[in-house]
Residue frames as a rotation matrix with the C-alpha (Angstrom) as fourth column:
UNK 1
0.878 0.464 -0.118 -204.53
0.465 -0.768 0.441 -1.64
0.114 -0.442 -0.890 -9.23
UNK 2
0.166 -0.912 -0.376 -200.90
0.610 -0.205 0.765 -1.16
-0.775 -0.357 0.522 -9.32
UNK 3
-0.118 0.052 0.992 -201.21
0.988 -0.094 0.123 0.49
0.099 0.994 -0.040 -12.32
UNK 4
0.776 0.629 -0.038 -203.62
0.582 -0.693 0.425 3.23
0.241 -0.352 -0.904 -10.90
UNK 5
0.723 -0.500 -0.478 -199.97
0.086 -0.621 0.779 4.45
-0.686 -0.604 -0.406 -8.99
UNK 6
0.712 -0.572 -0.407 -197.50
-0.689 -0.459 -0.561 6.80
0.134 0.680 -0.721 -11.35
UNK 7
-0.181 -0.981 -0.071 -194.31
-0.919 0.143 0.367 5.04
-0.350 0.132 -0.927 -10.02
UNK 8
-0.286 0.025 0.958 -195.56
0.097 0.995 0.003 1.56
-0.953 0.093 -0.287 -10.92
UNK 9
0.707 0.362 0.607 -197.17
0.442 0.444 -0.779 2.27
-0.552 0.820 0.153 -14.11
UNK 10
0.402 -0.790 -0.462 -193.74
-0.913 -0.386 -0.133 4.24
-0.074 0.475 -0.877 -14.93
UNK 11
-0.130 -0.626 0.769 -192.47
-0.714 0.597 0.365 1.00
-0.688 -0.502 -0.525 -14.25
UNK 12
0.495 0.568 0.657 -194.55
0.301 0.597 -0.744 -1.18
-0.815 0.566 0.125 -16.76
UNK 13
0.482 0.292 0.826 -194.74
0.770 0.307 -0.559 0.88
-0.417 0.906 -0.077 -19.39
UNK 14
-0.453 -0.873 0.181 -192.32
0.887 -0.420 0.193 3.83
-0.093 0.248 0.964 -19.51
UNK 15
-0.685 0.045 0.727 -194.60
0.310 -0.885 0.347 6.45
0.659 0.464 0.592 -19.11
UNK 16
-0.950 0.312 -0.024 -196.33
-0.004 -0.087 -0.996 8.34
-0.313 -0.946 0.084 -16.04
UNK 17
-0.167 0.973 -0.161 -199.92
0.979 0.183 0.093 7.29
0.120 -0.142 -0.983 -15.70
UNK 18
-0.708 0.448 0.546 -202.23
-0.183 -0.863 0.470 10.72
0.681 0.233 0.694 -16.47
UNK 19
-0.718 0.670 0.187 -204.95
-0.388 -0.162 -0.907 11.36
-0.578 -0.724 0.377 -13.33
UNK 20
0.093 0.988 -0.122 -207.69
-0.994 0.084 -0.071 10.15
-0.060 0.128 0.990 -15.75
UNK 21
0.092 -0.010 -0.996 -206.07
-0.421 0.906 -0.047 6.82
0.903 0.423 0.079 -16.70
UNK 22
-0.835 -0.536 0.123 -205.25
-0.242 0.157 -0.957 6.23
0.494 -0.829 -0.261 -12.96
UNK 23
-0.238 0.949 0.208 -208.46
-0.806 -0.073 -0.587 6.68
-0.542 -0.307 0.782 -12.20
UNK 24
0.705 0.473 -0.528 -209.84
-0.702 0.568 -0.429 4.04
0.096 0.673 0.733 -14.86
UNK 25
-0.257 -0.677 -0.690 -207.02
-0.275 0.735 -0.619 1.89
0.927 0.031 -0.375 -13.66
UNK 26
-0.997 -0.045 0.059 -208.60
-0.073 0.424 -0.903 1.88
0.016 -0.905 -0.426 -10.14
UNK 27
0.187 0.957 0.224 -212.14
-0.909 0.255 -0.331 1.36
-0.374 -0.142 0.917 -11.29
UNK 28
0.341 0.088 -0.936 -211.18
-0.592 0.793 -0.141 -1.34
0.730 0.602 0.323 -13.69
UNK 29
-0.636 -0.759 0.140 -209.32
-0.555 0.323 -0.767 -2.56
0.537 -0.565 -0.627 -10.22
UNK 30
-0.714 0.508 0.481 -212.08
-0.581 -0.047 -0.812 -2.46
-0.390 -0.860 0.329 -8.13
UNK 31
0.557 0.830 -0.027 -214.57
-0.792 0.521 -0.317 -3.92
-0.249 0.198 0.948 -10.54
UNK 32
-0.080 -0.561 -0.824 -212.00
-0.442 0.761 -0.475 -6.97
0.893 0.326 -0.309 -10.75
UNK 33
-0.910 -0.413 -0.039 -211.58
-0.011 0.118 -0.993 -7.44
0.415 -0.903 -0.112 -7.62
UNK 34
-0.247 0.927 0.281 -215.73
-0.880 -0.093 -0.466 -7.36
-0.406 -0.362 0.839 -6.81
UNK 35
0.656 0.456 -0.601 -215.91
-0.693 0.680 -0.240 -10.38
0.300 0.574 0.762 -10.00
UNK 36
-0.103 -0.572 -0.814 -213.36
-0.358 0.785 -0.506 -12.19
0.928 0.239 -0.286 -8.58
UNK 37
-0.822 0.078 0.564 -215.07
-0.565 0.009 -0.825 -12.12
-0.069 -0.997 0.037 -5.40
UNK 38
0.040 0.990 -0.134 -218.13
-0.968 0.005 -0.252 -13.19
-0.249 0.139 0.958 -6.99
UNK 39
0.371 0.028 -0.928 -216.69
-0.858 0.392 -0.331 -16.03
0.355 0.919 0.170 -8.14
UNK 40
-0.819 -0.572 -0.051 -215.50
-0.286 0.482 -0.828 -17.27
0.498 -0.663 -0.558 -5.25
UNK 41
-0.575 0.751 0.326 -218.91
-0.652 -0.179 -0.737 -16.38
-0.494 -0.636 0.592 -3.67
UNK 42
0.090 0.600 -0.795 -220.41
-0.964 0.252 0.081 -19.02
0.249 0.759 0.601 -6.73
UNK 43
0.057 -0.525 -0.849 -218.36
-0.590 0.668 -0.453 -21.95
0.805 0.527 -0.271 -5.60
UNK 44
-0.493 -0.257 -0.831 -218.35
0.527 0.671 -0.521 -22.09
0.692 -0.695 -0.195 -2.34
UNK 45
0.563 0.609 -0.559 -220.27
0.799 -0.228 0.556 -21.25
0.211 -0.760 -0.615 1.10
UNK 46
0.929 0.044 0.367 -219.66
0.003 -0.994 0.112 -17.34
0.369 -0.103 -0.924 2.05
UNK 47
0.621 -0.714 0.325 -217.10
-0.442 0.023 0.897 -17.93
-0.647 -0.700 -0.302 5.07
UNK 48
0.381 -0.537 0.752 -215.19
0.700 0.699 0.145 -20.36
-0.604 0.471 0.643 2.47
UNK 49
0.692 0.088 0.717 -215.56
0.653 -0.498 -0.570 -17.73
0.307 0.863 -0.402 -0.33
UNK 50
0.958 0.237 -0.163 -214.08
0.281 -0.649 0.707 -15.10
0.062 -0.723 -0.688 1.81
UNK 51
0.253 -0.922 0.292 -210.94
-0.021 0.296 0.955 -16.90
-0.967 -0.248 0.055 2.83
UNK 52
0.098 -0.514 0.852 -210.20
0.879 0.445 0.168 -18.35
-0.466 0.733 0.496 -0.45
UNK 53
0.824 0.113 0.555 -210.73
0.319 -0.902 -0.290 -14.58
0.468 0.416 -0.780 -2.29
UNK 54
0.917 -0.387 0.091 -208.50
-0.380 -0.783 0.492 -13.27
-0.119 -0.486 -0.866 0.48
UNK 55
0.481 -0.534 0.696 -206.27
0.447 0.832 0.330 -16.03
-0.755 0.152 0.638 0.06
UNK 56
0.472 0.242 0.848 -205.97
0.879 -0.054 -0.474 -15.35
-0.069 0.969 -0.238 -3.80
UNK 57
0.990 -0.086 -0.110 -205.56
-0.080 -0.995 0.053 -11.71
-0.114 -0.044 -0.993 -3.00
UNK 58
0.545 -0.833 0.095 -202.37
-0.628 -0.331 0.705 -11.74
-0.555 -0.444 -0.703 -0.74
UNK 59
0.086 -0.829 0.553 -200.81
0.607 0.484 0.631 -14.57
-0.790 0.281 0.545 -3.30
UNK 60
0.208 -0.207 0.956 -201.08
0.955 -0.167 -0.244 -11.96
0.210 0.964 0.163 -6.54
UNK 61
0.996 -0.090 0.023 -200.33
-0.091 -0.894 0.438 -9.31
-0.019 -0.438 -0.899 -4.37
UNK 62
0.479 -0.757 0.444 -196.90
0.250 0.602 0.758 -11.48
-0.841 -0.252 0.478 -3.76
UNK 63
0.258 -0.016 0.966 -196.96
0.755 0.627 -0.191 -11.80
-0.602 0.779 0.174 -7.05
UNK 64
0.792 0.408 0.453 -197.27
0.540 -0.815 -0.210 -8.39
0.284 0.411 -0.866 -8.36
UNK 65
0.935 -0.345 0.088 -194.46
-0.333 -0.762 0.555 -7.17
-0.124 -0.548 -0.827 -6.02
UNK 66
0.002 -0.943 0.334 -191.90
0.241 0.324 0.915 -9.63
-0.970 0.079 0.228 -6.52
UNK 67
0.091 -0.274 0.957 -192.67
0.990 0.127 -0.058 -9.10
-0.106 0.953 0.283 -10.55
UNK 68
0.961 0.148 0.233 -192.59
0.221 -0.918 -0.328 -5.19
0.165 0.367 -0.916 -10.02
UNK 69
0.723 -0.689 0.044 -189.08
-0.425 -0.394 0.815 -5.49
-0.545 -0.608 -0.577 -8.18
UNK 70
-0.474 -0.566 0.675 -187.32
0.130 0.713 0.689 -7.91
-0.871 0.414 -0.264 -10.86
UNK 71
-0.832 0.205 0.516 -189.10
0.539 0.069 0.840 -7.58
0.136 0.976 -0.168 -14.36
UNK 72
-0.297 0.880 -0.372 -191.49
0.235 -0.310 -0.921 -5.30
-0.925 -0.361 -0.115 -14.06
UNK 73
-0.692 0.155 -0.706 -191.62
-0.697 -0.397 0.596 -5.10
-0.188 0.904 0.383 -17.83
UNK 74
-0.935 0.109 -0.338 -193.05
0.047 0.981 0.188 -8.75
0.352 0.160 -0.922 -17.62
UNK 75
-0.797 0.536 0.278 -195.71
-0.020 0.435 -0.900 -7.78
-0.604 -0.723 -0.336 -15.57
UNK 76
-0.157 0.650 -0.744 -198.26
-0.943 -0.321 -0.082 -6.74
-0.292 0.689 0.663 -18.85
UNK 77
0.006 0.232 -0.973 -197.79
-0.777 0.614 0.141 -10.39
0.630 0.755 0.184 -19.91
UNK 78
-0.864 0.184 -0.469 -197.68
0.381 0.847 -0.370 -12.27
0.329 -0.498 -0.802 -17.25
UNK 79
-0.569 0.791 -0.224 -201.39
-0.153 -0.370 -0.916 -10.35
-0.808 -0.487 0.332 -16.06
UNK 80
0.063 0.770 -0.635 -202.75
-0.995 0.097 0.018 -11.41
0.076 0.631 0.772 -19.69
UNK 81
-0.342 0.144 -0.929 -201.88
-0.162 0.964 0.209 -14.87
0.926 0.222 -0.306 -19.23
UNK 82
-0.927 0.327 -0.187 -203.27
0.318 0.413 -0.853 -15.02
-0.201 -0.850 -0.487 -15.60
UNK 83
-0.289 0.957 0.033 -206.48
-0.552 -0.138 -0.822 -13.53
-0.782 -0.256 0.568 -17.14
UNK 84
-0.120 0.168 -0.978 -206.68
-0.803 0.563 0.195 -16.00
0.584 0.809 0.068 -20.19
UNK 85
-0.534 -0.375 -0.758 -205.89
0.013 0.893 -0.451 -18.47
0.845 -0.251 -0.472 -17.70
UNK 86
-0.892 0.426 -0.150 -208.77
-0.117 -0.538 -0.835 -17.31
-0.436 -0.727 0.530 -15.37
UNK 87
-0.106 0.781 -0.616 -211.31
-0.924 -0.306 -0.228 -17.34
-0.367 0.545 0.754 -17.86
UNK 88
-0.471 -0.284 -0.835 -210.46
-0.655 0.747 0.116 -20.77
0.591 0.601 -0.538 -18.68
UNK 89
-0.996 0.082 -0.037 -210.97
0.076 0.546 -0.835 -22.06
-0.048 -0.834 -0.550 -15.02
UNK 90
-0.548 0.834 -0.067 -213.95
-0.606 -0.451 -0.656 -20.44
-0.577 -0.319 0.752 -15.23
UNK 91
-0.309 0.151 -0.939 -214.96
-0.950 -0.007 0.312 -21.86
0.040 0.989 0.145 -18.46
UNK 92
-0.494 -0.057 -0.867 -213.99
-0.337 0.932 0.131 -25.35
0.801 0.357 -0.480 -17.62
UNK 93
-0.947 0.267 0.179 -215.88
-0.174 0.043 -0.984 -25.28
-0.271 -0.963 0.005 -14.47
C-alpha cells in the first residue's frame, strides 16, 4: 500500500505514481490485506487469527519502512520473494 503514496512509489521506482495507478495500488492493497486475513482466519480460531494477522501486519510494516529508508530500490524484490515465499507456506500447508 506504500506504493498507492507518490513519495514512496518515487522512491521504488523513479517515477511519481499517476492518481489511477495509486488507486489500483490501494485496491490491490486492500484486497491483500483481506486474503491475508483470510488465511489467518483458516488456521486458527478468530481471536488467534486476529492477533497473529495483526502481528504479521506491524512486522512488514517494520519491514517496509526500514527497507524504504535504506534501499528502497530493494523493496520490488524483496516483496516478490515474500510473495513467492507466501504462496509456498500456503502450498505446503
Amino acid at each position: 500500500m506504500s506504493q498507492a503514496m507518490e513519495r514512496h512509489h518515487e522512491q521504488v521506482s523513479g517515477v511519481a505514481a499517476t492518481p489511477g495507478a495509486a488507486w489500483c495500488w490501494r485496491g490491490a492493497g486492500a484486497v491483500l490485506l483481506l486474503l491475508a486475513l483470510w488465511v489467518c482466519l483458516q488456521g486458527w480460531a478468530t481471536s488467534v487469527a486476529v492477533a497473529a494477522w495483526l502481528g504479521v501486519l506491524t512486522l512488514a510494516a517494520l519491514a517496509v519502512a526500514l527497507l524504504l529508508t535504506y534501499a528502497a530500490h530493494s523493496l520490488r524484490w524483496v516483496a516478490a520473494a515474500s510473495l513467492l515465499l507466501a504462496l509456498w507456506g500456503v502450498w505446503v500447508r
